[in-house]
C-alpha positions as CSV (number, residue, x, y, z in Angstrom):
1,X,-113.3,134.1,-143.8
2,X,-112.3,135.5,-140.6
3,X,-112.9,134.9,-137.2
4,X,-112.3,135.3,-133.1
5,X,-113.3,132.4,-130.7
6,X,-112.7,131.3,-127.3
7,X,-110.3,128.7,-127.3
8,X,-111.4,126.4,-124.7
9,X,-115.0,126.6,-127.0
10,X,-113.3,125.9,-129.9
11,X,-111.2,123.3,-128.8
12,X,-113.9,121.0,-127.2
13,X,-116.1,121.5,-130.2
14,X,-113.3,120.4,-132.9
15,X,-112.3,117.5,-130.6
16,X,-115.7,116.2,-130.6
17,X,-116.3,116.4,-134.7
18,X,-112.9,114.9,-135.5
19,X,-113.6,112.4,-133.2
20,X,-115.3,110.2,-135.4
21,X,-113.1,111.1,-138.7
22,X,-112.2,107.9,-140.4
23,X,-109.0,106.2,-139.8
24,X,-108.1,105.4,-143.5
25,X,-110.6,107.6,-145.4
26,X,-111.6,106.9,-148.8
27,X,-110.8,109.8,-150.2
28,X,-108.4,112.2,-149.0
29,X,-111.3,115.4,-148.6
30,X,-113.3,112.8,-145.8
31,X,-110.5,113.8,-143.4
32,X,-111.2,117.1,-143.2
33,X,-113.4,119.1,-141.6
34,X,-115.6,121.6,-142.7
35,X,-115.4,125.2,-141.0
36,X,-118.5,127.7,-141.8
37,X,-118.8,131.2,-140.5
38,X,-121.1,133.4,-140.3
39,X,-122.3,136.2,-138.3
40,X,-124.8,133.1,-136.2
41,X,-121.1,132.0,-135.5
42,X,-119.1,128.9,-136.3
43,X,-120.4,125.3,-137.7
44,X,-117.9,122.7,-137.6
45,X,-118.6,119.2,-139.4
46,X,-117.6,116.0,-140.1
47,X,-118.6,113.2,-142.7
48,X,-117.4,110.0,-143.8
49,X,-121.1,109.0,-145.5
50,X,-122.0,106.4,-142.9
51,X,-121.7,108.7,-139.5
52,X,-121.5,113.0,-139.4
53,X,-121.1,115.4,-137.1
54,X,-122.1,119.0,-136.7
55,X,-120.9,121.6,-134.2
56,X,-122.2,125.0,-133.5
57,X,-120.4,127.3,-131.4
58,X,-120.2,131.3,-130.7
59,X,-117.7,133.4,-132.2
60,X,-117.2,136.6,-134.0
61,X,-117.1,136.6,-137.1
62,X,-115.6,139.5,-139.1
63,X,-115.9,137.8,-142.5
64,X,-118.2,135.1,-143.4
65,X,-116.8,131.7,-145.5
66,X,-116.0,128.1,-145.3
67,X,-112.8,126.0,-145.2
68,X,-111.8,122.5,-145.2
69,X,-108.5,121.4,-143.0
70,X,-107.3,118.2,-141.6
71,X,-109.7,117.2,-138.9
72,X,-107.0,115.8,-136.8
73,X,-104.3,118.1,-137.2
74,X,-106.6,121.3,-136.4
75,X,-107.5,118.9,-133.2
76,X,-104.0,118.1,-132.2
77,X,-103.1,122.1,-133.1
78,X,-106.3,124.0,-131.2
79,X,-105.7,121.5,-128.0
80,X,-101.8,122.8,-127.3
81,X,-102.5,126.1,-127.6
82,X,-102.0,128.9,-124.4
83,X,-105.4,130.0,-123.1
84,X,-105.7,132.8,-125.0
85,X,-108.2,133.5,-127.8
86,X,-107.9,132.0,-130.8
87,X,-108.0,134.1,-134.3
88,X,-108.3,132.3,-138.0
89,X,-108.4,133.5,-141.6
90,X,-108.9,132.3,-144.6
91,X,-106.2,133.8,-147.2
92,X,-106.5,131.8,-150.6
93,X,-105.8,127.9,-150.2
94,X,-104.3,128.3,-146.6
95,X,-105.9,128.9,-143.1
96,X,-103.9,131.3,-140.7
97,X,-104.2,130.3,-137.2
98,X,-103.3,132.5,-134.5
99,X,-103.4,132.1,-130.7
100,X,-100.8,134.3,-128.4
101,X,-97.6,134.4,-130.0
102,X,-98.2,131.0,-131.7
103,X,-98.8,130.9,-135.5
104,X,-99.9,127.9,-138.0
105,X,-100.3,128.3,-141.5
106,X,-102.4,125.3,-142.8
107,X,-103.2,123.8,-146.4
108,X,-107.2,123.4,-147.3
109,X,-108.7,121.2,-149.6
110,X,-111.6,122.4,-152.0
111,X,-114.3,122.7,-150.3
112,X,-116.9,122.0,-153.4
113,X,-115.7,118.5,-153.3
114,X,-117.0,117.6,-149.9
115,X,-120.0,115.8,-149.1
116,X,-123.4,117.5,-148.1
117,X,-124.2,115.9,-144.7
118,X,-127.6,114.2,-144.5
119,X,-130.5,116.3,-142.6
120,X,-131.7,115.5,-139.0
121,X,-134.2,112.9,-139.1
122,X,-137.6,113.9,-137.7
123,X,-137.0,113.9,-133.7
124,X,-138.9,110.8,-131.9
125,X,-138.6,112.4,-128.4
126,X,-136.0,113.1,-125.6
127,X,-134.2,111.6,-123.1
128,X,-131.6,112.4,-120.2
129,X,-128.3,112.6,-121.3
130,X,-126.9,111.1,-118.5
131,X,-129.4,108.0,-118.1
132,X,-129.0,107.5,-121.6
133,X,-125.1,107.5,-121.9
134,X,-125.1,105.0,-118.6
135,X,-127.6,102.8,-120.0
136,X,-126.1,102.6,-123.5
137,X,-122.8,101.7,-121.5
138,X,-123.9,98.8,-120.3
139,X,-125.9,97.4,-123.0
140,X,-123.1,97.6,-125.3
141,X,-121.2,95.1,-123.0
142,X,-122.2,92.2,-125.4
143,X,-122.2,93.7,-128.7
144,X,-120.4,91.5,-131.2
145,X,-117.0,92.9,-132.7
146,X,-116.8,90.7,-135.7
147,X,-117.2,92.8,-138.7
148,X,-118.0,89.5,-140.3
149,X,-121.2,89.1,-138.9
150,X,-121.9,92.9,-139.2
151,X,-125.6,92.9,-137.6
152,X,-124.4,91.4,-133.9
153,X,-122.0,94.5,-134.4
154,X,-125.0,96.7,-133.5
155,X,-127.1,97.5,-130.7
156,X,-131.0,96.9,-131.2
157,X,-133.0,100.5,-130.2
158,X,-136.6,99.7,-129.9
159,X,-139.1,102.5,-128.8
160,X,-142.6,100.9,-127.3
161,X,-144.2,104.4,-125.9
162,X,-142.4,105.5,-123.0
163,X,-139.6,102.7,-122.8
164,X,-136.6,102.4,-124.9
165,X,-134.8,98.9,-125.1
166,X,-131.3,98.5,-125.8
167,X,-130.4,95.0,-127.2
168,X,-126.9,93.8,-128.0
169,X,-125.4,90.3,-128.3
170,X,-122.2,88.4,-129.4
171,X,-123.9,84.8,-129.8
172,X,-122.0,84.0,-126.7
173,X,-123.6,86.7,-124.3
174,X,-126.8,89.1,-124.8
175,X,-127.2,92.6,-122.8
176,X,-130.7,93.9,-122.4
177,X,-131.4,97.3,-120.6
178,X,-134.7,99.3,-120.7
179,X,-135.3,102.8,-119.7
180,X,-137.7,105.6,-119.6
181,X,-138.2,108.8,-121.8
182,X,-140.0,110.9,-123.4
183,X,-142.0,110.5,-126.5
184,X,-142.8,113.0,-129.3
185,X,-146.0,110.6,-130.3
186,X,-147.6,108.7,-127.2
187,X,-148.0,105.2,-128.2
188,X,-145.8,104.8,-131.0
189,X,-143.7,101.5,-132.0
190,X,-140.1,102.3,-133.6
191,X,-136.9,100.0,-133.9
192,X,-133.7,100.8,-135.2
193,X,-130.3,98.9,-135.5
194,X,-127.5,101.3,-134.9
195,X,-123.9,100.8,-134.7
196,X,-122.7,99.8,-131.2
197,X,-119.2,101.8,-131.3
198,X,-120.9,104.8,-132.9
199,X,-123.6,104.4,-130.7
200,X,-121.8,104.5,-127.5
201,X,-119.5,107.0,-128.1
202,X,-122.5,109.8,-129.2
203,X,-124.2,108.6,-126.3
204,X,-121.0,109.7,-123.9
205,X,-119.7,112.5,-125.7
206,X,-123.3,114.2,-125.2
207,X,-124.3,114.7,-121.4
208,X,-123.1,118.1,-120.8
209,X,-126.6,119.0,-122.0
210,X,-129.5,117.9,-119.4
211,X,-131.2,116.0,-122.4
212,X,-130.5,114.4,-125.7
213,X,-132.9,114.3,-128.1
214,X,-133.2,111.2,-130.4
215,X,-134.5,111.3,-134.4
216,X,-135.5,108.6,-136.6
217,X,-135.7,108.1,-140.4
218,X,-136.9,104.7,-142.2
219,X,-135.7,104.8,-145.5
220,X,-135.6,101.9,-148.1
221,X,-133.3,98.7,-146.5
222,X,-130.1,100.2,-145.5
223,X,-131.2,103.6,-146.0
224,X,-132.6,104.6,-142.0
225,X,-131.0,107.4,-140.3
226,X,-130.5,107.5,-136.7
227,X,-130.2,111.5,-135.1
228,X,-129.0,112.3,-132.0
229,X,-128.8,116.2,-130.8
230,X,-127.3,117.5,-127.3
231,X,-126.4,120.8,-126.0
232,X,-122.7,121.9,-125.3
233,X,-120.9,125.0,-124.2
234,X,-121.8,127.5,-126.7
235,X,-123.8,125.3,-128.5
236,X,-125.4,122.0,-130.1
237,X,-123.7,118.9,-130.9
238,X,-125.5,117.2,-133.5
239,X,-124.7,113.2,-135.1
240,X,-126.3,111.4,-137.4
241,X,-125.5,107.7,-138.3
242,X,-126.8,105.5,-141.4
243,X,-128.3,102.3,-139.2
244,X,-127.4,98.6,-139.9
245,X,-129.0,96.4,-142.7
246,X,-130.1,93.2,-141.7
247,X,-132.6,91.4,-139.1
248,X,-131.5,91.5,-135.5
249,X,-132.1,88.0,-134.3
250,X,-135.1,87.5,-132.1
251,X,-133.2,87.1,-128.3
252,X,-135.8,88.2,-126.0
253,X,-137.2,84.4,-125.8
254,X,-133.8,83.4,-124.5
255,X,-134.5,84.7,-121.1
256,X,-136.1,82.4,-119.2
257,X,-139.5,82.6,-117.5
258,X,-138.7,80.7,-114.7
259,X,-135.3,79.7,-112.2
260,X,-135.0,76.5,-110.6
261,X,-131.6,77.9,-109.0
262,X,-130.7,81.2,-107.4
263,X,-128.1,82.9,-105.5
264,X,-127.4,86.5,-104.2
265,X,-123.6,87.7,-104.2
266,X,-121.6,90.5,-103.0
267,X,-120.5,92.3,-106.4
268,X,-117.5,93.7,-105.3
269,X,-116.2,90.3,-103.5
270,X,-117.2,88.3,-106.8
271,X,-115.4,90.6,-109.0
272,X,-112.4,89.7,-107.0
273,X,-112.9,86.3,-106.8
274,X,-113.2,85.5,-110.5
275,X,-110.4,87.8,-111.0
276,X,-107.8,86.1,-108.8
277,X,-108.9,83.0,-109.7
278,X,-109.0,83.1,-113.8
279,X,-104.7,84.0,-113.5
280,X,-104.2,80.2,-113.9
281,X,-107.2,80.0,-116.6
282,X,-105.1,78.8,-119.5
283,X,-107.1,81.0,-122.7
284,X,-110.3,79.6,-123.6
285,X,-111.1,77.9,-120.6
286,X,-113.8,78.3,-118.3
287,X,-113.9,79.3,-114.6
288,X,-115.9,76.9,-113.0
289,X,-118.8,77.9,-110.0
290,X,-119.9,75.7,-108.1
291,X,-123.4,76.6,-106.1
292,X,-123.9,74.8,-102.8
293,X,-124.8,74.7,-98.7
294,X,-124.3,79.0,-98.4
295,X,-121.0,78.9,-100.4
296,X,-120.3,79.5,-104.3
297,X,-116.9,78.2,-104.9
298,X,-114.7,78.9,-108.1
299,X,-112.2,76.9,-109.3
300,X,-109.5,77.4,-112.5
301,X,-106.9,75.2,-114.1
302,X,-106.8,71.2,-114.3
303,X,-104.0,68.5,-114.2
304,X,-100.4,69.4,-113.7
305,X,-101.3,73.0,-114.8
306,X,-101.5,75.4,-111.8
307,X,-104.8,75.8,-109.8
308,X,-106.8,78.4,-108.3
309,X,-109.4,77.4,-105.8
310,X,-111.8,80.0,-103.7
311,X,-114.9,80.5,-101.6
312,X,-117.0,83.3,-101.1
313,X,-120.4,83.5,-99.1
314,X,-123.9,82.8,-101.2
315,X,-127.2,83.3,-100.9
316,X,-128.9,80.1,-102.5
317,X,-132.1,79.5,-103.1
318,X,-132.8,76.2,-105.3
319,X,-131.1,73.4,-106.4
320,X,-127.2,73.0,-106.1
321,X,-125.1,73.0,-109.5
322,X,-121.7,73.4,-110.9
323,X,-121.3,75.5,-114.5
324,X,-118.4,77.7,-115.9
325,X,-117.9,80.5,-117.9
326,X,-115.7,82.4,-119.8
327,X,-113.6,85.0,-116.9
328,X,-113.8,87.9,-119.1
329,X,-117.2,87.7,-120.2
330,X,-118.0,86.6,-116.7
331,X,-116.6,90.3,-115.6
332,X,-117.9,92.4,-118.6
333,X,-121.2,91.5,-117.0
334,X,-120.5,91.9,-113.2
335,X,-119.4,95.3,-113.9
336,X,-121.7,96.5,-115.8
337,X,-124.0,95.8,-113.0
338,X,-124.8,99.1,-110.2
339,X,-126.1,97.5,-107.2
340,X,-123.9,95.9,-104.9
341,X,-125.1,92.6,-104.4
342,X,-125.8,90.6,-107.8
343,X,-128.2,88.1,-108.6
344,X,-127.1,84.9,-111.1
345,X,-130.4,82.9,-111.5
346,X,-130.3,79.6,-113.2
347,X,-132.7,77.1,-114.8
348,X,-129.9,74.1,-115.3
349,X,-126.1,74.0,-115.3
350,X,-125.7,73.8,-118.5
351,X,-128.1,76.5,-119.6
352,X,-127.4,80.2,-119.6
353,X,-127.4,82.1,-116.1
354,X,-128.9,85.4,-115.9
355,X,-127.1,88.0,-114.2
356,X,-128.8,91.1,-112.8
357,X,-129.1,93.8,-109.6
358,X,-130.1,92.3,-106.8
359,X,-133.4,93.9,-106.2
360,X,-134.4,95.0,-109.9
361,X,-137.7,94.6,-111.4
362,X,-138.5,91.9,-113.7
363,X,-138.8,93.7,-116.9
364,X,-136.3,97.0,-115.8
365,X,-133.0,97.8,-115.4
366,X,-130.5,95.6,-116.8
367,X,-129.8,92.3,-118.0
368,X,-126.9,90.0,-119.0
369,X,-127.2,86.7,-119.9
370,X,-123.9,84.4,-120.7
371,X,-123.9,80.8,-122.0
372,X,-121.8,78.6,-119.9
373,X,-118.5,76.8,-121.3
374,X,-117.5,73.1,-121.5
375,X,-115.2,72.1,-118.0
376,X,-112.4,70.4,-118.5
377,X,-112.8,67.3,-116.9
């Protein structure tokens, strides 16, 4: 195997298949990653049998082959080289890299022993890249972490003709956002439960192209394969990921029909607010709001502790209250939010509050609601 590639190429393109390389890999060949020439140029993938990821590039290719190096070294390598093109050849069980006046020499593993990477699903449609990447941003703001409860670790994808929903939720918080695209099959009904992490890092990594396109499989239980596929300099970025077993609880009920209380804030000033005002929230306490006259006022920290007390301006409509909530969650919602002015609607203090855009449709856009947290009296 021989070939001659553009380095800036080639470096983007092995960054983004060794980015998902597994930390502590199973066995020592899931490091690598696989190089493949031919004269239709270079194929560069990754596999750990849960998420892959496959590469295509330009380059010319004086002799056609395949190698397996370490993922992350060729990454850390390819990035520090000069800007010059970059030259590699397969001689035996080592890879020659040159670039310039710099020179690696680099150990392979046997190729026969890595895994085939599973096919691209049949695609369901396509969506914009940068909509999609945005709107997977924000719905992973309540995603669980817990690998203990591995399901609330994923973010539900449900297709319903022309919308996509994103669901995610923690028990403590639940993220709704709903977009538009474009369907392969009019009409048709698909739902998929794909990891959260994996889920928002494809989604970033892929917007240089204009459009990402999005395949499903439905295999037996714990056998569906998600497919997302992107254009990049030179080429296509293509990842696959093997989707979540288990049943997604059933959270769209939890918003509520109605509000008996709501107010209109200024994002940017409630951002603040919260965040000046949780620095004497000891951990696990809430930051209490209290709704009234024109005014929402926060408060943090009790007793002989220090205190944090401050008043911004409110637009209420509905009945006065006091609640709390936990700061951080508080803000991983407000900022996930684009408009400027934010909505918290309310049907009693001590039931979730709803926090959306100012302005956004009923059933659009996004959504974050957070369950409130015990004051300290």
């Amino acid at each position: 195997m021989k070939f001659r590639v553009d380095r800036d190429v080639f470096a983007d393109a092995v960054a983004w298949a060794a980015r998902s390389l597994p930390v502590r890999p199973s066995t020592p060949v899931l490091s690598g990653l696989l190089i493949e020439a031919s004269h239709e140029g270079l194929v560069l993938s990754t596999f750990d049998y849960e998420t892959s990821a496959r590469a295509t590039l330009s380059a010319e290719v004086a002799d056609e082959g395949k190698a397996l190096v370490s993922g992350r070294l060729l990454a850390d390598i390819v990035r520090s080289l000069p800007a010059k093109p970059v030259e590699l050849t397969l001689e035996g069980t080592r890879a020659s890299l040159t670039c310039g006046s710099a020179r690696f020499s680099l150990q392979t593993m046997p190729v026969e022993d890595y895994p085939t990477l599973p096919d691209m699903p049949t695609a369901a449609g396509t969506v914009k890249s940068e909509v999609f990447a945005h709107a997977v941003a924000q719905a992973v703001t309540a995603a669980g972490r817990d690998d203990m409860l591995p399901v609330l670790t994923g973010v539900r994808l449900e297709i319903d003709g022309s919308t996509i929903s994103l669901l995610a939720t923690d028990r403590f918080r639940l993220s709704i956002r709903e977009l538009e695209w474009s369907p392969s099959t009019p009409d048709e009904t698909l739902a998929a439960l794909v990891p959260a992490k994996v889920l928002a890092d494809t989604a970033k990594s892929l917007t240089n192209g204009s459009e990402v396109t999005i395949a499903l499989s439905s295999g037996g239980a714990g056998e569906g394969i998600i497919g997302f596929e992107g254009a990049a300099a030179g080429g296509v970025r293509r990842t696959t990921t093997r989707l979540l077993d288990g049943e997604f609880p059933k959270v769209r009920s939890l918003f509520p029909s109605e509000h008996l209380t709501k107010a209109l804030v200024d994002k940017a000033a409630l951002v603040e607010s919260v965040k000046r005002v949780s620095l004497v929230a000891e951990r696990n306490t809430a930051v209490q709001l209290k709704f009234s006259e024109g005014v929402l006022t926060l408060d943090a920290g009790s007793g002989e502790e220090a205190q944090a007390s401050e008043s911004i301006e409110a637009d209420i409509n509905g009945e006065e209250l006091t609640t709390g909530f936990n700061p951080q969650f508080l803000l991983d919602g407000l900022t996930a939010i684009d408009e400027t002015t934010v909505e918290l609607a309310f049907t009693q203090a001590s039931k979730p509050v709803v926090i959306s855009g100012s302005g956004e449709h009923e059933v659009a856009g996004f959504r974050y609601l957070l369950m409130p947290r015990r004051l300290l009296s």
